[in-house]
N, C-alpha and C positions, 0 to 999 in steps of 0.2 A: 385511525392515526396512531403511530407508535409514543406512547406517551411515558412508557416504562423502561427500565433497563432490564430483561430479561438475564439472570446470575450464569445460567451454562453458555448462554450467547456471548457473554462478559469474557468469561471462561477461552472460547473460541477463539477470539480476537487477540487478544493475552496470550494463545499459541501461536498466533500467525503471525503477531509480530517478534515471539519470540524466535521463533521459525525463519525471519526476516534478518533478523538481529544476527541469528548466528552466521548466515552469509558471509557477513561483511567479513569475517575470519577466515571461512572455508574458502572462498573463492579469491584471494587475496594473491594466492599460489598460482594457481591455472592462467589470471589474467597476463600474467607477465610473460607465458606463450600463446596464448590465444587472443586476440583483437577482441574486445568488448562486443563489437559490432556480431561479429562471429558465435561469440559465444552465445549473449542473446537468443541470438539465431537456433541454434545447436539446439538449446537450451527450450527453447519454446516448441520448434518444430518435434522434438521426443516427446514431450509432452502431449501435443495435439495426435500425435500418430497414437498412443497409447490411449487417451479416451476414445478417439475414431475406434480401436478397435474395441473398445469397452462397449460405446452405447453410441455405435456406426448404423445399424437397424433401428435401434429407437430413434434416433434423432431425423430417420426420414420420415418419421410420422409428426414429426415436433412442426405444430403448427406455425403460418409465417412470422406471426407476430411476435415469439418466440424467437426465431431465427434473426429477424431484424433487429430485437432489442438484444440478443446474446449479441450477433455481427457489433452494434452499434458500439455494446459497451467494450468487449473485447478489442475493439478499433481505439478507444480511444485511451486505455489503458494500456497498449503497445504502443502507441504514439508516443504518451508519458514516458515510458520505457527508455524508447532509443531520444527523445527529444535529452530528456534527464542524462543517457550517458555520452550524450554530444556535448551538451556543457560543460560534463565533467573535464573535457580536455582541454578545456582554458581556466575553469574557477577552480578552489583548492577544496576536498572533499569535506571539509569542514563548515564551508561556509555554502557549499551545497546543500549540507544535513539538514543545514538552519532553515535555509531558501524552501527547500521540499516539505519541512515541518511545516509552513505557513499552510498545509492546505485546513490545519485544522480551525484555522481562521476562514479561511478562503469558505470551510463547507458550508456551515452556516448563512454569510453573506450568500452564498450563490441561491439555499435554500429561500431564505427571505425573496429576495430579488423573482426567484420562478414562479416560488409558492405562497410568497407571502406565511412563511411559516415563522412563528414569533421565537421571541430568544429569550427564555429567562430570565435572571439577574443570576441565581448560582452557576449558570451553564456559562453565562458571559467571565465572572469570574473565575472558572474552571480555564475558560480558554485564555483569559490573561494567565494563569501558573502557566500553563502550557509552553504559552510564547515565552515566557518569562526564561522558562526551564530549559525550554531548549536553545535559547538564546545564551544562557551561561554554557550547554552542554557543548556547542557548536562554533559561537560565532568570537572569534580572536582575529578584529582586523576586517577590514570589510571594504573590497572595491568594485565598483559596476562596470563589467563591460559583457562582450558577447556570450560569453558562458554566466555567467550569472543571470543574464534576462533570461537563457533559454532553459535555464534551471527553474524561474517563474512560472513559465510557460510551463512545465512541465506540474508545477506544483498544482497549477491551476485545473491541469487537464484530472491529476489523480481524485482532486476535491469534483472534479465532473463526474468522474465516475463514481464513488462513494454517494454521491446525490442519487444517479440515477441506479444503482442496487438498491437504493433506500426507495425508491418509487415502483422498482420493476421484481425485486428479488420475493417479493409475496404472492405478486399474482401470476407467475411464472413458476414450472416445473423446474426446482431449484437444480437437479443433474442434469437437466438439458441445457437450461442458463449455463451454467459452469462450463461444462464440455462446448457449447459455442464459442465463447469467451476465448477458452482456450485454445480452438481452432483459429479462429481469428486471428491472437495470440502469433500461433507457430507461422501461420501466410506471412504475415506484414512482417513480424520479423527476419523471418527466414529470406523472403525475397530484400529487405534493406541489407543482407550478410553478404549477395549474390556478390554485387560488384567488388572487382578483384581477385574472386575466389573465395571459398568457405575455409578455414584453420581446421583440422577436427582436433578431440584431444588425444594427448600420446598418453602410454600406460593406464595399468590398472587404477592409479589412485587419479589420473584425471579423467576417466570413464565413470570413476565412483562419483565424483564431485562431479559431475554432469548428471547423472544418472538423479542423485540427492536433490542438486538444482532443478532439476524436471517434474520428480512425482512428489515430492517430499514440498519444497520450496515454490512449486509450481501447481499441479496440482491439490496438493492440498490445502493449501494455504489460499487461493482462488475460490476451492470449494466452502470452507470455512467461515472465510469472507461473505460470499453469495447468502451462505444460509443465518451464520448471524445478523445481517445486516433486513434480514425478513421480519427479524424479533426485536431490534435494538435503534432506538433514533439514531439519525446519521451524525449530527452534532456528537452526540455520545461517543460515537463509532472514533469519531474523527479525535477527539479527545481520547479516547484508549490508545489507538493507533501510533499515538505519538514517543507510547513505550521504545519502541524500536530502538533509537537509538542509547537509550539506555542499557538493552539486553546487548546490543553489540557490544557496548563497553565493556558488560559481563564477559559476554565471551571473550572478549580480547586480554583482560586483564587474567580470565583462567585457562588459557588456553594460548595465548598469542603473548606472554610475557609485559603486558604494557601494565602500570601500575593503577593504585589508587587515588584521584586526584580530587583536592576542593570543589572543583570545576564537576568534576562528576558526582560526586556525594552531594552537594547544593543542588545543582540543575537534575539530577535524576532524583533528588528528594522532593523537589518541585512538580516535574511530570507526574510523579505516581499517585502526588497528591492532588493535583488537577483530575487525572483518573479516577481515585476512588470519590470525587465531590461527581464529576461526570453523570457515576454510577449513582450517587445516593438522592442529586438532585431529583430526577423523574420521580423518585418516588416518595416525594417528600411534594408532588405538584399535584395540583389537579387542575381540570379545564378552565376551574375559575383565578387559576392563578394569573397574577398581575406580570407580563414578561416586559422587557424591555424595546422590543417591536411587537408591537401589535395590528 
């Protein structure tokens, strides 16, 4: 059982949501000619074509159970996906950030509830900053309807997957995990882009922002993922993870002109700090420590 915060796994994850983060700026442009749905698609299916051609021989030797748990996860982190950018078309991106931030609550619970896996008292208070933080970074205003539940939905399905790499991504050949995921990935999306027709992108700098989206923000950031999450609890993970919207804010304000705000300097001083307690908790525990589910 992962009891430790592993520091380069730490490292990892800190790139992928940095990785994550800077999206929200890069592809800000391209969306406004391309359909979400399309892009996705676009976006996923290069991805999948470029490891296919990477480790297209290795992965026929990749045993089923392998297959079935890469299919599995990659299914439902594309689900996440397009469920998450279906909502966005009726909730306001803000109060979405918030919604999709819940899975670092959501991980935990889901872990408890499969595994009966217990919950600290610093880990619990990590994920209170967290909620807390991102709740000042995101949430101005709050109404429920069909895009907000299916933003739940979607938050739910991401804290599915973070579970199941935390259960599968050890005893699994971490480049074949990935590159199934990733094929998975480009299928399910690719065929949700079909109806109507696919968009592709026009010029050089929308090829590049696809291109960036695919190996940069796609695979690597999936591989990353897969192999931190071998080393590092998933509660942990899901706590790091919640960086995200904080780095977009980075990039937004250096790069996308938006400024500096209370709201961000509080709530992102929040998250980082939930993050590094995340980190310092495991190793500050041992088996005999007293959690708060046991």
């Amino acid at each position: 059982m992962k009891t430790r915060v592993d520091a380069i796994a730490m490292l990892a994850l800190i790139c992928v949501t940095a990785i994550w983060g800077s999206t929200f700026f890069i592809i800000k442009g391209i969306l406004t000619a391309i359909p979400t749905l399309d892009f996705l698609g676009v976006r996923f299916f290069i991805a999948a074509l470029v490891i296919f051609v990477l480790r297209g021989r290795t992965l026929l030797r990749a045993s089923v159970t392998t297959w079935k748990r890469g299919l599995m996860a990659g299914t439902v982190f594309a689900v996440a996906q397009i469920v998450q950018t279906i909502g966005l078309e009726t909730a306001d991106a803000s109060v979405s950030g918030f919604i999709t931030g819940m899975y670092v609550i959501l991980t935990p619970l889901l872990l408890f509830i499969a595994f009966r896996t217990p919950i600290s008292k610093p880990v619990v208070f990590a994920l209170v900053l967290a909620f807390t933080g991102l709740s000042i970074l995101s949430l101005n205003g709050f109404s429920v309807g069909l895009g907000e539940g299916l933003t739940f939905i979607s938050a739910v399905l991401f804290a599915v997957h973070i579970v199941l790499l935390d259960q599968w991504a050890g005893q699994e050949s971490g480049l074949d995990l990935v590159a199934i995921q990733l094929i998975a990935l480009g299928v399910i999306c690719g065929v949700s882009a079909l109806p109507g027709g696919i968009v592709l992108p026009s010029g050089i700098n929308g090829w590049a922002v696809m291109i960036y989206m695919a190996v940069i923000a796609g695979i690597v950031t999936v591989g990353l993922q897969t192999w931190a999450q071998s080393r590092i609890p998933a509660t942990s993970a899901a706590v790091i993870m919640t960086t995200e919207p904080v780095f977009a804010a980075i990039f937004a304000i250096l790069f996308g002109g938006e400024h500096l705000t209370w709201r961000l300097f509080a709530g992102g001083s929040l998250v980082v700090g939930a993050m590094l307690l995340a980190e310092l908790a495991p190793r500050k525990s041992s088996t005999a420590d007293e959690g708060l589910v046991s």
